[in-house]
C-alpha positions in Angstrom: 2.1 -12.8 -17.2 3.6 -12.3 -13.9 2.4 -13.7 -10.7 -0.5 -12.2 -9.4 -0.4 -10.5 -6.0 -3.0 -13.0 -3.9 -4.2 -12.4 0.0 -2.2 -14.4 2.0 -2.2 -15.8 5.7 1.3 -14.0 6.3 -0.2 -10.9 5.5 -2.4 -11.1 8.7 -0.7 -8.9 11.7 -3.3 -9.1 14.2 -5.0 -5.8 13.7 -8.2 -6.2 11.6 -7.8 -2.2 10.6 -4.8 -2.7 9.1 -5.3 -6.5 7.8 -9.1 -5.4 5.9 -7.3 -2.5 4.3 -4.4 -4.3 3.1 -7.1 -6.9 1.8 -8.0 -3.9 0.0 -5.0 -2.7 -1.3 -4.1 -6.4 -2.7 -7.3 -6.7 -4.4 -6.6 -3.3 -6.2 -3.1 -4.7 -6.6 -4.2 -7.6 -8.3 -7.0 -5.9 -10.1 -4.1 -3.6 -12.0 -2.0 -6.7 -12.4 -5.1 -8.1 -14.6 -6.0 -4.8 -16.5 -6.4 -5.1 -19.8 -4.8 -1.8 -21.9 -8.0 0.0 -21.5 -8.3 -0.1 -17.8 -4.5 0.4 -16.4 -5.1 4.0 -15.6 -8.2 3.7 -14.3 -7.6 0.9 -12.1 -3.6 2.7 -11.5 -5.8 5.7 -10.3 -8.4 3.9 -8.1 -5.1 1.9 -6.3 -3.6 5.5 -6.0 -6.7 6.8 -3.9 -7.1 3.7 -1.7 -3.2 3.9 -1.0 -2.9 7.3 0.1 -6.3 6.9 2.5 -4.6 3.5 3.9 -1.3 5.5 4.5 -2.8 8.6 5.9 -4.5 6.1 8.0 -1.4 4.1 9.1 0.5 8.0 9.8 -2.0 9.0 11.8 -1.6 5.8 14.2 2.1 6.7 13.9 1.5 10.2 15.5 -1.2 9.0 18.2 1.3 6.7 19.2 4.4 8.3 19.0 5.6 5.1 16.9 9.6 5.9 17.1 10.3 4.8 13.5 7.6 7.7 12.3 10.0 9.5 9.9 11.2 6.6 8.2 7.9 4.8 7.8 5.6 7.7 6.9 9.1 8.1 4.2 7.9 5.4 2.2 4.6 6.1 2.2 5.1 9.2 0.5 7.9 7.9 -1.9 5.5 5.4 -2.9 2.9 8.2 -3.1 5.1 10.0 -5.8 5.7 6.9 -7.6 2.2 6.0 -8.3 1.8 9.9 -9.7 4.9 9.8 -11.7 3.4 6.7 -13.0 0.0 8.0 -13.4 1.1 11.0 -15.3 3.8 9.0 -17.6 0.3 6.8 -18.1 -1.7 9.3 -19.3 1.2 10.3 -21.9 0.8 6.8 -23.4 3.9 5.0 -21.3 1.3 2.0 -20.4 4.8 -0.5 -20.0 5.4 1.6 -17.1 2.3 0.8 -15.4 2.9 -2.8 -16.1 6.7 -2.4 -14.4 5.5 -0.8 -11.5 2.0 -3.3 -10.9 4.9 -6.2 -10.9 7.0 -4.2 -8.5 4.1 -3.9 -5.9 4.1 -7.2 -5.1 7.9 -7.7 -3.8 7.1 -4.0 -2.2 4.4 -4.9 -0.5 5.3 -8.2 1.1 8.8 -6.3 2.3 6.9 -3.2 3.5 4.2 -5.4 5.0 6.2 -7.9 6.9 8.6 -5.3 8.6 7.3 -2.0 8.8 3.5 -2.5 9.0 4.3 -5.7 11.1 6.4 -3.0 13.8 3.6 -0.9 13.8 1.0 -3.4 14.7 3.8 -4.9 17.7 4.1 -1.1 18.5 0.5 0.0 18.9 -0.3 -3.2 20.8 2.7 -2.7 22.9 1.3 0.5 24.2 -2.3 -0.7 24.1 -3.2 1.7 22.1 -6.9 1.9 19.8 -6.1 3.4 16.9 -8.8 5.6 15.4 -9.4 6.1 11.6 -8.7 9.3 10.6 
């Protein structure tokens, strides 16, 4: 079995909105990593939800601030978005190895997306003093 995605103290950026909901999202990372046969979709489809409430979350900070890198950043968060459902719907057609592929993809993705575009944000909305609100 691969490496399971663990919580981290490089993952903390100094936001605790952003660092408790990407405790979150590694937990359900890690959770999918785990998942016996049985539970891949279901645990796939609970990651899915949490994912697109933390990155609706993380655009809207984006607009309020008028974070320069919007387009590119808000990007991924939709390609990512259309992964998980291409996944999701491959799943529910029996492709289970698929799920596996992408659950061990999450965790290069994640540390990547983490420490550079998530870590600008954070530097971004402190820069201009800004308290994000949850949307």
């Amino acid at each position: 079995m691969p490496d399971v995605l663990a919580w981290r103290s490089e993952f903390e950026l100094g936001l605790d909105e952003i660092d408790d909901t990407h405790r979150d999202f590694v937990a359900l990372v890690s959770a999918l990593q785990t998942a016996t046969d049985d539970e891949l979709i279901e645990r796939l489809g609970a990651l899915r939800t949490h994912t697109q409430s933390h990155f609706a979350m993380e655009d809207e900070w984006m607009r309020e601030t008028d974070f320069p890198p919007v387009g590119c950043h808000s990007g991924e968060h939709a390609r990512v978005l259309e992964v998980f459902d291409g996944v999701l719907d491959r799943a529910r057609q029996g492709d289970l190895k698929l799920v596996r592929r992408l659950a061990e993809e999450l965790t290069p993705w994640f540390e990547q997306h983490a420490a550079t575009m998530d870590r600008m944000l954070v530097f971004w909305i402190k820069s201009k003093q800004a308290v994000p609100t949850s949307p």
